[in-house]
RODO-2510 file (C-alpha; in nm, 4 decimals, decimal comma):
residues 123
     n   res          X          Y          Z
     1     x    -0,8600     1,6899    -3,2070
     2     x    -1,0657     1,9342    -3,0190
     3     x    -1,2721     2,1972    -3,3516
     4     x    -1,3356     2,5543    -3,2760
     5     x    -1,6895     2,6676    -3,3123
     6     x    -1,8329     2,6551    -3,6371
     7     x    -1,9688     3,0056    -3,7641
     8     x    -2,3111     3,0468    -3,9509
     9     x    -2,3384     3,3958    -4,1307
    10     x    -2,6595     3,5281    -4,3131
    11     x    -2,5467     3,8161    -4,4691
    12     x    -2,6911     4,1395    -4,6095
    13     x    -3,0656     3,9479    -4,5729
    14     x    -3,2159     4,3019    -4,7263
    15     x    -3,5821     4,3437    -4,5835
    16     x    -3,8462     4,6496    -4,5676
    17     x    -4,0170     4,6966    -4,2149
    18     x    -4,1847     5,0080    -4,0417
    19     x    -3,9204     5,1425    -3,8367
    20     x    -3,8800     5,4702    -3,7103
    21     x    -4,0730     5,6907    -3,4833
    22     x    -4,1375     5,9936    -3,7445
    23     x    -4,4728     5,9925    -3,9007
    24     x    -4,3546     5,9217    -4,2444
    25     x    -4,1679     5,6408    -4,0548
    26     x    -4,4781     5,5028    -3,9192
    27     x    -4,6352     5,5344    -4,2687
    28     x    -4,3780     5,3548    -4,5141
    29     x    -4,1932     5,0379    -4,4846
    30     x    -3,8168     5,1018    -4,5482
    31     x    -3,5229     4,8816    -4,6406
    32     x    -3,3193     4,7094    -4,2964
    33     x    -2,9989     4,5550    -4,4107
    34     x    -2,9646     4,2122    -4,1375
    35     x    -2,6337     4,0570    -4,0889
    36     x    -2,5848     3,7902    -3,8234
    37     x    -2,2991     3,5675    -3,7126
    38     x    -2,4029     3,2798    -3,5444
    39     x    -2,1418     3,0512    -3,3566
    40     x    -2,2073     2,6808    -3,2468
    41     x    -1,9465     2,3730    -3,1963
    42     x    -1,9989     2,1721    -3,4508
    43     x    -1,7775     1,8818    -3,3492
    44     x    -2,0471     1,6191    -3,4023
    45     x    -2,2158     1,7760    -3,7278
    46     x    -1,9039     1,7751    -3,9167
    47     x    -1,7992     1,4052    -3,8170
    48     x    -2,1354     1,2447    -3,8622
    49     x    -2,3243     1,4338    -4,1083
    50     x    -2,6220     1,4647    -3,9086
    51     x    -2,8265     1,7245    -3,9906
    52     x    -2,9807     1,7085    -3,5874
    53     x    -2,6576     1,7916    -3,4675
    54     x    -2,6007     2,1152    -3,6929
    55     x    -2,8061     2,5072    -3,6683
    56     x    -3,0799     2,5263    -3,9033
    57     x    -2,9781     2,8274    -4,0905
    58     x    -3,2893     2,7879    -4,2357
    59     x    -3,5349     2,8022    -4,0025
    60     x    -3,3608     3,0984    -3,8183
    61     x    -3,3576     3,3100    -4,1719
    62     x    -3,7592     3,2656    -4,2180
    63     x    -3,8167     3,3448    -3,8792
    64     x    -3,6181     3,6163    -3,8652
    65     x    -3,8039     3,7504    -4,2129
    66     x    -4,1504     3,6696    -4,0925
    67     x    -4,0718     3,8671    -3,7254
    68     x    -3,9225     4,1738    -3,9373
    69     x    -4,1957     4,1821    -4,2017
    70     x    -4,4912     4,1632    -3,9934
    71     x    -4,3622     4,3922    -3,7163
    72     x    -4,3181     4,7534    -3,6878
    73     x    -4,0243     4,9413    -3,4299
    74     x    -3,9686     5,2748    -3,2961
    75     x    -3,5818     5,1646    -3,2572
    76     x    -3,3296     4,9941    -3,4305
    77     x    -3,2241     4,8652    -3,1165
    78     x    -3,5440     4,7144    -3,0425
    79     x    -3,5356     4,5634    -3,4168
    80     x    -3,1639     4,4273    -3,3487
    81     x    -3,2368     4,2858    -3,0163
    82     x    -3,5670     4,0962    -3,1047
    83     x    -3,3220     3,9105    -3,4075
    84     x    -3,0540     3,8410    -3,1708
    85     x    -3,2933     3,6914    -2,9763
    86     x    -3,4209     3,4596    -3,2701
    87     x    -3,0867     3,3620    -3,3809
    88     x    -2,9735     3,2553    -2,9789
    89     x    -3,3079     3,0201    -2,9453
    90     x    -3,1113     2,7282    -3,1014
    91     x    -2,9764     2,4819    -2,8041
    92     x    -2,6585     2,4640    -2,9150
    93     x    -2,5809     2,8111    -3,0233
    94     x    -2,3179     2,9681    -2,8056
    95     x    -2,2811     3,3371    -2,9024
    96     x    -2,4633     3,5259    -3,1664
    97     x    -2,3813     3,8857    -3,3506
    98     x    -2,6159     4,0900    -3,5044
    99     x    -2,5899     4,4271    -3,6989
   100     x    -2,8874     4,5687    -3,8880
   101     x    -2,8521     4,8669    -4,1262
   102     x    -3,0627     5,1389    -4,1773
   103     x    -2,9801     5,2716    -4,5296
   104     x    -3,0583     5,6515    -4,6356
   105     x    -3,1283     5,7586    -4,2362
   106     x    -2,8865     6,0368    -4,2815
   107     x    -2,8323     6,3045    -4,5179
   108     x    -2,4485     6,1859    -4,6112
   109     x    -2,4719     5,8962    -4,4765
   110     x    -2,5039     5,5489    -4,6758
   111     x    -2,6283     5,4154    -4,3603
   112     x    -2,6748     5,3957    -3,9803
   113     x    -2,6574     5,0419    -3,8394
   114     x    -2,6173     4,9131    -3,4483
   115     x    -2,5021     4,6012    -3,3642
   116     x    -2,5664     4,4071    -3,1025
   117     x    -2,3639     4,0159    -2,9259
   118     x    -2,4298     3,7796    -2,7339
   119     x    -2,3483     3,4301    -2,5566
   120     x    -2,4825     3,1928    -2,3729
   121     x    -2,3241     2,8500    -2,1737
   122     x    -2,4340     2,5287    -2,3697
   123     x    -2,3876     2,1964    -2,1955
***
């Protein structure tokens, strides 16, 4: 029996970065909301149990953290792009979505987010 991908999804990973191209922006860190939906076949890590053959979560969320935290962007887009590009660096991943909130950027607003996908051929 042939398994559809397998779907890995950090979600609402709250971090503070410098993001914005406004002075105060520039000045003060401020809350990104990161969601991300990661998809992989993962035929052979759910019949073996082989941790080789599976996405380290893991390793993708502290990279993702340590890129956001000790960055600073003038554009969300640039900020979304640069973690879509973390969570596609995996071998086996085959398509990757990313949104990224921006809470309080808008008077009325709970927040402004942009989202950005993905794919790639895996062998």
């Amino acid at each position: 029996m042939k398994q559809a991908n397998a779907q890995i999804h950090i979600e609402n990973l709250r971090l503070r970065t410098f993001i914005g191209f406004n002075e105060s922006e520039k000045k003060n860190k401020q809350d990104v909301v990161i969601n991300a939906w990661i998809d992989y076949p993962a035929v052979e890590a759910s019949q073996t149990d082989d941790i080789d053959k599976a996405v380290n979560y893991r390793t993708i969320c502290k990279e993702i953290i340590h890129h956001v935290e000790t960055n600073s962007f003038l554009l969300l887009e640039r900020l979304t792009s640069d973690v879509l590009s973390l969570c596609m660096k995996p071998s086996n991943v085959c398509s990757v979505k990313v949104k990224i909130e921006k809470p309080h950027a808008l008077r009325f607003a709970d927040s402004v987010s942009l989202t950005l996908c993905a794919t790639k051929d895996i062998d």
